[in-house]
C-alpha positions as CSV (number, residue, x, y, z in Angstrom):
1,X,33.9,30.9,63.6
2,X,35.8,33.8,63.5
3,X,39.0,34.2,66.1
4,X,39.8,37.2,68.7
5,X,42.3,38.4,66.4
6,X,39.5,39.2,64.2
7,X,37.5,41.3,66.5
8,X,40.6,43.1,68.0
9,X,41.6,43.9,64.1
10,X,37.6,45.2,63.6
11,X,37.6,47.1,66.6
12,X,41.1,49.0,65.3
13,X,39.2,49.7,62.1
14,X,36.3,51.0,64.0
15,X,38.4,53.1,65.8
16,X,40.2,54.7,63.2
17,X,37.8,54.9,60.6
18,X,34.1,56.1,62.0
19,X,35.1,57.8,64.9
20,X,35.9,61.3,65.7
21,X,39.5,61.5,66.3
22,X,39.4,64.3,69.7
23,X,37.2,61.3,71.4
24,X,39.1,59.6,73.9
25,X,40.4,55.8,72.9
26,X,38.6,52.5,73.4
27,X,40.0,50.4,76.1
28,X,39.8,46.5,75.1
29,X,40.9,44.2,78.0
30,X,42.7,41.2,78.3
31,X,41.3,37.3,78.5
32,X,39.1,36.8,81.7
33,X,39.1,33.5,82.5
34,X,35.6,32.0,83.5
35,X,37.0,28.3,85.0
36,X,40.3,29.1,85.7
37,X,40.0,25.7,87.7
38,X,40.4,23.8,84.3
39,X,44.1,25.6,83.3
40,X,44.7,27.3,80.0
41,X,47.6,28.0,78.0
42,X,46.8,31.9,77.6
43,X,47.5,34.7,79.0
44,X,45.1,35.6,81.6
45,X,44.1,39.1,82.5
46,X,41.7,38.6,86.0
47,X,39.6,34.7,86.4
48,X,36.6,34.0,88.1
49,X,35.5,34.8,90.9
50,X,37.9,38.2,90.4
51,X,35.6,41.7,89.6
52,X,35.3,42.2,86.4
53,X,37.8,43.9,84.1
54,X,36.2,47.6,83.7
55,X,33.4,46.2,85.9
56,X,31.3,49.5,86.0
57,X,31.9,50.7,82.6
58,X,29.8,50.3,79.6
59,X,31.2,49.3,76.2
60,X,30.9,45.7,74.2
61,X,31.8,42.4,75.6
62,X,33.1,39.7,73.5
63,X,32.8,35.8,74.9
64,X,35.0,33.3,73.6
65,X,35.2,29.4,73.8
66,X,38.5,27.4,74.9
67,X,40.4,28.2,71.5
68,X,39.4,32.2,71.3
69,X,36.7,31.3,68.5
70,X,34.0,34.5,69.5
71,X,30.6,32.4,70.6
72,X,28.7,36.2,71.3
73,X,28.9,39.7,70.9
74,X,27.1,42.4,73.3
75,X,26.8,45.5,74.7
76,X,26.5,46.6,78.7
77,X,25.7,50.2,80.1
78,X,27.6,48.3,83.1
79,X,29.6,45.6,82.5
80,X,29.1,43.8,86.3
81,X,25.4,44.3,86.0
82,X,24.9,42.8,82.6
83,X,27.1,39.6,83.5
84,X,25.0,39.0,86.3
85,X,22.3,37.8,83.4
86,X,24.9,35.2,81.9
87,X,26.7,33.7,85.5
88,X,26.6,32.9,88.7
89,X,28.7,31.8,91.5
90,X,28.4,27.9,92.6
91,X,29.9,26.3,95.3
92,X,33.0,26.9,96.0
93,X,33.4,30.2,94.1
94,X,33.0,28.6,90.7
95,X,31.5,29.8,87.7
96,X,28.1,28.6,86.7
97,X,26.5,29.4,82.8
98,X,22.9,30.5,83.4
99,X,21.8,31.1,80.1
100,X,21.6,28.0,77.4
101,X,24.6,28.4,75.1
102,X,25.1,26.6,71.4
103,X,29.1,27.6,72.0
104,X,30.1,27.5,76.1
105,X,31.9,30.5,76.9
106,X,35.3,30.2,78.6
107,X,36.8,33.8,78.3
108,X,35.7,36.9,78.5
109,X,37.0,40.2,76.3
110,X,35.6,43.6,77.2
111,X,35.8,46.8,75.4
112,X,35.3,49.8,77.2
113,X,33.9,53.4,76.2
114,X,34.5,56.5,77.4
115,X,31.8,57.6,79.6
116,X,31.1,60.7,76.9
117,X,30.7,58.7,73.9
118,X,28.4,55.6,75.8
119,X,26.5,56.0,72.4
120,X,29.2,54.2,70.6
121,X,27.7,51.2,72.7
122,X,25.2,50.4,70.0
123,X,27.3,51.3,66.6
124,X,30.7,49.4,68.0
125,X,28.0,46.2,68.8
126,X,26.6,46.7,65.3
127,X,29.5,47.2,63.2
128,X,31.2,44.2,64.9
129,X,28.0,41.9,64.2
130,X,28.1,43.4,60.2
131,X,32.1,41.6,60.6
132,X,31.8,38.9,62.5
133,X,29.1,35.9,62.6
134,X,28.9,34.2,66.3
135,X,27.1,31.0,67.0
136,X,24.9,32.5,69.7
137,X,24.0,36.3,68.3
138,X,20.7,34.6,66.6
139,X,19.1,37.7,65.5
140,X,22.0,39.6,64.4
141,X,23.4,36.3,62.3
142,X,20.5,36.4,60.4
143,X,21.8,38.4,57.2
């Protein structure tokens, strides 16, 4: 599985190759920690149950296990909205996976677009998927 470094290194090639340069910059976050309760030896951004970093942007989202290894690439008109699909809160504030995952996420690294180029939602997801195989992008993988 390919590492963060590798999509951060994609994303700059993205930028700086297929888009116009007068659009304003992508915005890629730091590590959000999904169960902080467990420790980690990262940096750490924000952590569950904390908003989301660029909560009500749109852009691509990028979930990683416990050693950064990228489990899933997506895309979100709204970042908050769309993670309410993948988790929920349990009891006592913790972080519970609602979809079946082949790689469990543990951090979360979101991209944001500027609100007048939310088109780039779709190529930025596609390009990254051309890059990068995930365990848990089925359709995309297949190639």
């Amino acid at each position: 599985m390919a590492k963060l470094e590798k999509a951060l290194e994609e994303i700059k090639i993205y930028e700086n190759n297929f888009r116009h340069p007068n659009l304003e910059k992508l915005e890629v976050s730091g590590l959000y920690d999904l169960f902080p309760e467990n420790g980690t030896e990262y940096k750490i951004e924000k952590s569950w149950p904390e908003q989301w970093i660029f909560c009500g942007e749109s852009g691509i989202y990028i979930f990683l296990d416990e050693n950064l290894e990228i489990a899933y690439i997506g895309k979100a008109n709204h970042f908050g909205n769309r993670f309410g699909s993948y988790f929920s809160s349990g009891v006592e504030k913790k972080c519970i996976l609602i979809q079946n995952w082949k790689t469990i996420p543990r951090y979360v690294v979101t991209v944001a677009v500027p609100l007048t180029s939310k088109f780039e939602n779709s190529s930025l997801e596609g390009y990254l998927l051309s890059k990068i195989v995930t365990t848990d992008n089925t359709a995309e993988n297949k190639r």
